[in-house]
Residue, then its C-alpha position, 0 to 999 in steps of 0.5 A: x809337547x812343542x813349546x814355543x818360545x821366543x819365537x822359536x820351536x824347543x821339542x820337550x826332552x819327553x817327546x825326544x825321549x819317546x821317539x828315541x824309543x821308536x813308538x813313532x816308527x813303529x805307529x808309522x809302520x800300521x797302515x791300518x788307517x791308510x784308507x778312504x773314510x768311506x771303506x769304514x761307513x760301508x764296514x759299519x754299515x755291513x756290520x749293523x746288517x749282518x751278512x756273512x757274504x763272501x765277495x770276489x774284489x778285482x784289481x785291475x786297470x784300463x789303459x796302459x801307462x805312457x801311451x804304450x802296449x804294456x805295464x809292469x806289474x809291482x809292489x805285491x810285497x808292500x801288499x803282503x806287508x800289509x795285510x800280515x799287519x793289518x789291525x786295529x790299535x788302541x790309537x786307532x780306535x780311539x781316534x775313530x771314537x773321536x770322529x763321533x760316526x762310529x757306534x761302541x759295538x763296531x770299534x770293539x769288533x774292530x779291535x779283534x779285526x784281522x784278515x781271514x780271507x784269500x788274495x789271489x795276484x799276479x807276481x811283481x815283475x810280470x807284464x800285464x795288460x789292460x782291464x785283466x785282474x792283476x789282483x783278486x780278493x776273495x773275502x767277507x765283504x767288510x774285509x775285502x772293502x777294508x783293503x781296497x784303497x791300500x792295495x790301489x795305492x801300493x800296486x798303482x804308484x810302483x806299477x807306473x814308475x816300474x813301467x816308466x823305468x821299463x820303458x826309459x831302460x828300452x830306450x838305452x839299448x842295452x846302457x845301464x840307467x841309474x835312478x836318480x830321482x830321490x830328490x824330485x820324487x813326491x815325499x818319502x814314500x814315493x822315493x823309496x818304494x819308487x825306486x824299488x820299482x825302477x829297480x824292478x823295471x830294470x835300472x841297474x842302480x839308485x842313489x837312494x841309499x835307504x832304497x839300498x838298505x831296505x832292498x838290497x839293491x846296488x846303489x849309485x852315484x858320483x858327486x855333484x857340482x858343488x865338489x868342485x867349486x868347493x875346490x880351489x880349481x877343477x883339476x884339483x877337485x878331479x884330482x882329489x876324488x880320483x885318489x878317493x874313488x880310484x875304481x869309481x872315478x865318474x868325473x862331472x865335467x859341465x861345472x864351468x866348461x865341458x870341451x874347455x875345462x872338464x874334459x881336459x881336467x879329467x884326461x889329466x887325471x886319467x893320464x896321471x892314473x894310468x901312469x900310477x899302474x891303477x886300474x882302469x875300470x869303472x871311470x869316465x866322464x858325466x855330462x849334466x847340461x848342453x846339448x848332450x849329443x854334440x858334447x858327448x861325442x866331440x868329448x868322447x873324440x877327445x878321450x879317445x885320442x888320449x887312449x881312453x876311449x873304453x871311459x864312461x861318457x855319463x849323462x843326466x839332465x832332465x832325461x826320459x825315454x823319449x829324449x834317449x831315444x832322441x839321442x840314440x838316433x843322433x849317435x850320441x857316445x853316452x854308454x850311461x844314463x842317470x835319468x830323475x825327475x821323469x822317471x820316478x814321478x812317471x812325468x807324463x803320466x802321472x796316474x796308473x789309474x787301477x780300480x777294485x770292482x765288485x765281481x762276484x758274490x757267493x750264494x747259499x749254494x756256495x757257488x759265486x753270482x757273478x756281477x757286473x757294473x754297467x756304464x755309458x762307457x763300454x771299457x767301463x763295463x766290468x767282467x763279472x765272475x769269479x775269474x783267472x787269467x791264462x797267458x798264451x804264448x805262440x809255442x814256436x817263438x815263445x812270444x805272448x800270442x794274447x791273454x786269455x780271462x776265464x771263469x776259476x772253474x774252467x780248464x783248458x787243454x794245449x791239445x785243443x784248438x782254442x778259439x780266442x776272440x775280440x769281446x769288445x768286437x767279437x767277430x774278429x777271430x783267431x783259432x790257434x790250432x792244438x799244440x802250436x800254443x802253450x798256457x800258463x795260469x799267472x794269477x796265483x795264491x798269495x793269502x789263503x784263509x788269511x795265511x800268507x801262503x806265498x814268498x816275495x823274491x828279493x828285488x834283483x830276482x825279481x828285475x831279472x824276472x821282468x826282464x824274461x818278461x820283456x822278452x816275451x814281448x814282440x819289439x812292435x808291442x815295445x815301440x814308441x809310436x803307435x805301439x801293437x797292442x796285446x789282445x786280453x780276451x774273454x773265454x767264450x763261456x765268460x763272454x756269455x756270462x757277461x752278455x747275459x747279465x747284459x741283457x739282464x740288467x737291461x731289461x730291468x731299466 
């Protein structure tokens, strides 16, 4: 209970008490709620028409994030989380009961819910394209309604930043970037798990110190403009962090005047610390404002004439890919980059936009019907089916040649000559001839008859996964400008299925 008093706000010792114990921690931890009203109705309203249908549920996205050639994809493990913890609590039902839309004999099957069915996805890390399913669930349909609008939010939000980081990483050419972004980042969540995914996405640290925890991943950082003016001068405040963090000495040297003030300071201090026989590693400068690619370099001239030119020249300041790159072309002498508020808020382009669409339904036969939903726009027309996705790679470079979606239930052989072709305009055709490609199936198992049957690795694993990833990328799918788009495909009998259903429905209007 909150007690107002004197306009002022006194917390009740029993409410302090109880959090103390955690019961707000823990009911924090149950997403079980975090959902769209409307997965609920439709659940009642499956409930009350009993039907014990299976159904196949895609996730998957239309357009590439940031105008590029490819997406990152991420946060399966929050994913996996949770449907392991998926129920419904007393406090949960009773709130529903509270909305006065939900009948007694639907809350009391919600109290026994938990999810039996399969999840198929494609693991953290891996690059992937539009429109092929980056997760598919094979459910009874109340269940696999329930989980689409968590499973949107988690692969969506950590998607685009582990793409947005990919990119920003691209552009420093091989220089570290550290995430920075906490403090701009959209509430809690979004810091956390958004830097899980730059981490994903290859920066080599975060400031985020929960991230840190949580994640085991390498945390950074330096000090900030207020170290020093707390000071009585700069050299000082140099002086002073130098003896503290001797193997970590960034000095911030735009406080009052970079080529004047900060950087003569800082060579002092690296003068006086050479002469004290301490190591010198891990130390340098950071640039927060001005015109970053004249300051770095004059600055680094003037290191570099004192003996330090192996120093870190740092910079921040509103950076993203696009304004690296700038730089990089300018011959900017940054070697390190803290990069914030465009990377963790993904700044222009704030959306991965993935969907969940119905694909199948099970007949009594037990084979999947496949189904599609139609649109005035023809990127907007699903693919129907119980499908996977193969990965085909030019066998000589190992690059990714395209991505191929086929129905569950075909196979195909490396021996083969395969035939791959544009459905959206399919006479434009290529045959790969046998054995100068190779095939790897990337939609893999992660729940099977709600046993989670897969194991997450640790976060640093899975950045340098990504970063194989990448690799298999030509530079030109990489590029900025009007990048080379890789080619997802139909097989040919799925192409057929959905031209069939096509005409089909069509002829129905």
């Amino acid at each position: 209970m909150i007690v107002v008093q004197s306009e002022r706000i006194r917390y009740d010792t029993n409410v302090i008490n109880t959090m103390r114990k955690g019961e707000f921690a823990m009911r924090a931890q149950n997403l079980t709620l975090l959902t769209d009203l409307y997965e609920l109705t439709m659940m009642q309203g499956y409930y009350e028409n009993p039907s014990d249908q299976i159904v196949v549920f895609d996730a998957f996205y239309r357009k590439n994030p940031c105008g590029g050639a490819y997406a990152v994809c991420a946060g399966l493990e929050q994913v996996i989380e949770y449907v392991r913890d998926l129920h419904f609590s007393p406090d949960d039902i009773d709130y529903l009961r509270s909305l006065h839309i939900f009948n007694d004999d639907f809350l009391e099957y919600l109290r026994g819910f938990h999810f039996t069915g399969d999840i198929y996805a494609i693991p953290e890390g891996t690059v992937v394209f539009p429109r092929e399913p980056l997760l598919k669930v094979v459910a009874p349909i109340m269940e696999a309604q329930l989980v689409e609008t968590a499973i949107l939010n988690m692969i969506n939000h950590q998607s685009l930043i582990a793409t947005k980081a990919s990119r920003v990483v691209y552009a420093a050419k091989g220089d570290g970037i550290m995430e920075f972004g906490l403090r701009r980042a959209q509430g809690p969540d979004a810091g956390i798990y958004g830097a899980r995914a730059a981490m994903i996405g290859g920066c080599i640290g975060t400031s985020n110190v929960l991230t840190g925890q949580m994640f085991d991943v390498p945390v950074k950082g330096t000090h900030a403009h207020s170290w020093i003016m707390s000071f009585p001068d700069e050299y000082t405040a140099f002086k002073t962090y130098a003896k503290m963090y001797p193997e970590a000495c960034i000095l911030l040297v735009d406080t009052y005047d970079v080529l004047e003030s900060g950087v003569p300071n800082a060579i002092r201090v690296f003068k006086e610390m050479r002469a004290e026989g301490l190591p010198m590693k891990g130390y340098g400068i950071r640039i927060d404002s001005g015109d970053l690619a004249y300051l770095s370099k004059k600055a680094y001239q003037m290191l570099e004439a004192e003996g330090f030119g192996d120093a870190i020249i740092s910079a921040s300041s509103d950076l993203d890919e696009y304004l690296i790159d700038s730089l990089k072309t300018q011959g900017a002498k940054i070697n390190s980059w803290g990069v914030g508020t465009n990377l963790i808020t993904s700044g222009d382009w704030p959306a991965f936009g993935g969907v969940y669409k119905l694909a199948a339904v099970m007949g009594p036969d037990g084979t999947f019907i496949p189904k599609i939903k139609l649109s005035e726009n023809s990127e907007k027309v699903t693919n129907p089916g119980n499908k996977t996705v193969y990965r085909i790679y030019e066998k000589e470079t190992g690059k990714i040649k395209a991505d191929l979606i086929a129905l569950s239930e075909e196979t195909f052989s490396e021996k083969e000559p395969l035939l791959l072709f544009d459905p959206l305009e399919p006479w434009k055709k290529t045959l790969l001839p046998a054995g100068s490609y190779t095939l790897k199936e990337i939609l893999i198992p992660i729940f099977q008859k709600g046993r989670c049957c897969y194991t997450s690795p640790k976060v640093m694993d899975i950045r340098t996964f990504c970063q194989q990833e990448l690799n298999t990328l030509w530079d030109e799918t990489k590029r900025f400008v009007n990048p080379h788009k890789v080619h997802v495909d139909l097989s040919a009998k799925l192409y057929d299925t959905k031209i069939e259903l096509l005409d089909r429905m069509s002829e129905k209007r």
